[in-house]
C-alpha angles and dihedrals in degrees: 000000000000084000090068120097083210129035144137136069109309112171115232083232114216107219120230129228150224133240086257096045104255119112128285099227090180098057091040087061098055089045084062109043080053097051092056081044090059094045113279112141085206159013126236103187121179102044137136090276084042080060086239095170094050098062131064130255089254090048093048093049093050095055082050094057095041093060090056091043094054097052111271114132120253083230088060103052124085101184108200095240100172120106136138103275116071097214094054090043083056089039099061095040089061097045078053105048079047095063094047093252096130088168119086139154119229136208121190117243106279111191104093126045141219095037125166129244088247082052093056105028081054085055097048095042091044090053097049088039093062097032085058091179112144090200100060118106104189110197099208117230120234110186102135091157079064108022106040099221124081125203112225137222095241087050083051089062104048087051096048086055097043095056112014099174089045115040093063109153145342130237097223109207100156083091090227096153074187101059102038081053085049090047096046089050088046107050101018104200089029102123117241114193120194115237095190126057107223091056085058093099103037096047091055085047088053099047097270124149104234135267157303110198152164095225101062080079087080107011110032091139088053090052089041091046082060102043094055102037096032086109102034106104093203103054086048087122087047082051098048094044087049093052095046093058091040080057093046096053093048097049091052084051092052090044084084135008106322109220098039075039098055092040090061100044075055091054096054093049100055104028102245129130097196090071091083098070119108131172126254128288075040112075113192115241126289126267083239095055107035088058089050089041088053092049079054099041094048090061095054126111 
């Protein structure tokens, strides 16, 4: 793991709101300053749980700079750069890049589908090749079952050539156990983060680099528990109990909608209502199920 630009556990962070709809910045700080409490090494804000798609750029760039402001270092920060359109896309990396944050993760542009590999390798290129930082590290975003449009091992190559100091890793959310292993045998040292929680283990195991998820939002010390005994012998039943929790709380997340679902496990944890707020198209859980999904929440470990 110690070959990989970027390891380690980073919470795909979901971002709170305000009565009104717009984020609560102050909320979403504290959220982050706890998840590096419970064990994240990092925070990767602006995703598809932090809602990313459904704010403006504006918007985007103002709960980036609350979370500096408030205290969370730019080298623990992953903001979540790629939309459709190429300029913005440019536009937020270098917002980025100007407040010290190097680290970003990157969806292709999404909109249209079917796309070739020359189509996508050109948009990823267009948009590095106007950025020109030598300090960005861009983590490329392979959600094909949201955005429409995979990213495929052959493409992974050409961009790892193509820019060697910059193209350093994925977050693999498809959860193909098969093509993170491909992807590790093909580029050794490339960086493959799981998206989803139960793959943590087996993809260390396998030489993985770690992990993005929804479920840090509630178990960051179990997913850190795994990423830094996976390979101790001796805390394997440590291991094993961290990895089943890490399951149960997943598998509670995916029993309803996941991200309304995830904000208000968030909620309970914390005590906070607030939590339950999503943006449209988004609607937060039912009455109905939220009082099911506390009975729930109440038995886990």
């Amino acid at each position: 793991m110690n070959d990989h630009k970027i390891s380690g556990v980073f919470s795909a962070a979901a971002t709170p709101l305000n009565a009104d709809g717009s984020p609560d910045l102050g909320l979403f700080t504290e959220h982050c300053q706890r998840l590096l409490q419970e064990g994240c090494h990092g925070v990767a804000l602006l995703g598809t749980t932090g809602e990313a798609n459904s704010f403006s750029s504006s918007e985007r760039r103002s709960i980036l700079e609350a979370a500096l402001k408030a205290g969370v270092a730019a080298d623990k920060l992953l903001p979540g750069t790629g939309v459709v359109a190429t300029p913005e896309t440019v536009e937020l990396t270098k917002h980025a890049l100007s407040l010290g944050v190097t680290k970003v993760v990157m969806l292709p542009p999404f909109y249209y589908k079917g796309v070739s590999d020359d189509g996508l390798f050109a948009a990823y290129s267009q948009v590095l090749e106007k950025i020109g930082d030598v300090r960005l590290q861009v983590i490329l975003y392979h959600i094909p079952q949201v955005s429409g449009v995979p990213l495929s091992i052959p493409l992974i190559g050409r961009l790892i050539e193509a820019f060697p100091n910059t193209v350093v890793g994925i977050k693999e959310s498809a959860g193909d156990f098969n093509n993170m292993q491909a992807i590790i045998a093909a580029y050794p040292g490339f960086s493959v983060l799981a998206g989803a929680d139960p793959l943590l283990l087996p993809l260390l195991k396998a030489g993985g680099a770690g992990c993005i998820t929804a479920t840090s939002n509630l178990v960051a010390d179990s997913l850190r528990t795994v990423y830094d005994k996976v390979h101790d012998e001796a805390c394997a039943g440590e291991v094993e109990i961290a990895q089943a929790r890490i399951n149960a709380y997943r598998t509670l997340s995916n029993s309803y909608v996941q991200i309304p679902t995830i904000k208000a496990m968030v909620g309970l944890k914390t005590g906070n209502a607030a939590w339950r707020r999503t943006r449209a198209p988004l609607m937060p859980i039912s009455d109905a199920d939220y009082a099911a999904l506390s009975e729930a929440y109440a038995k886990l470990p």
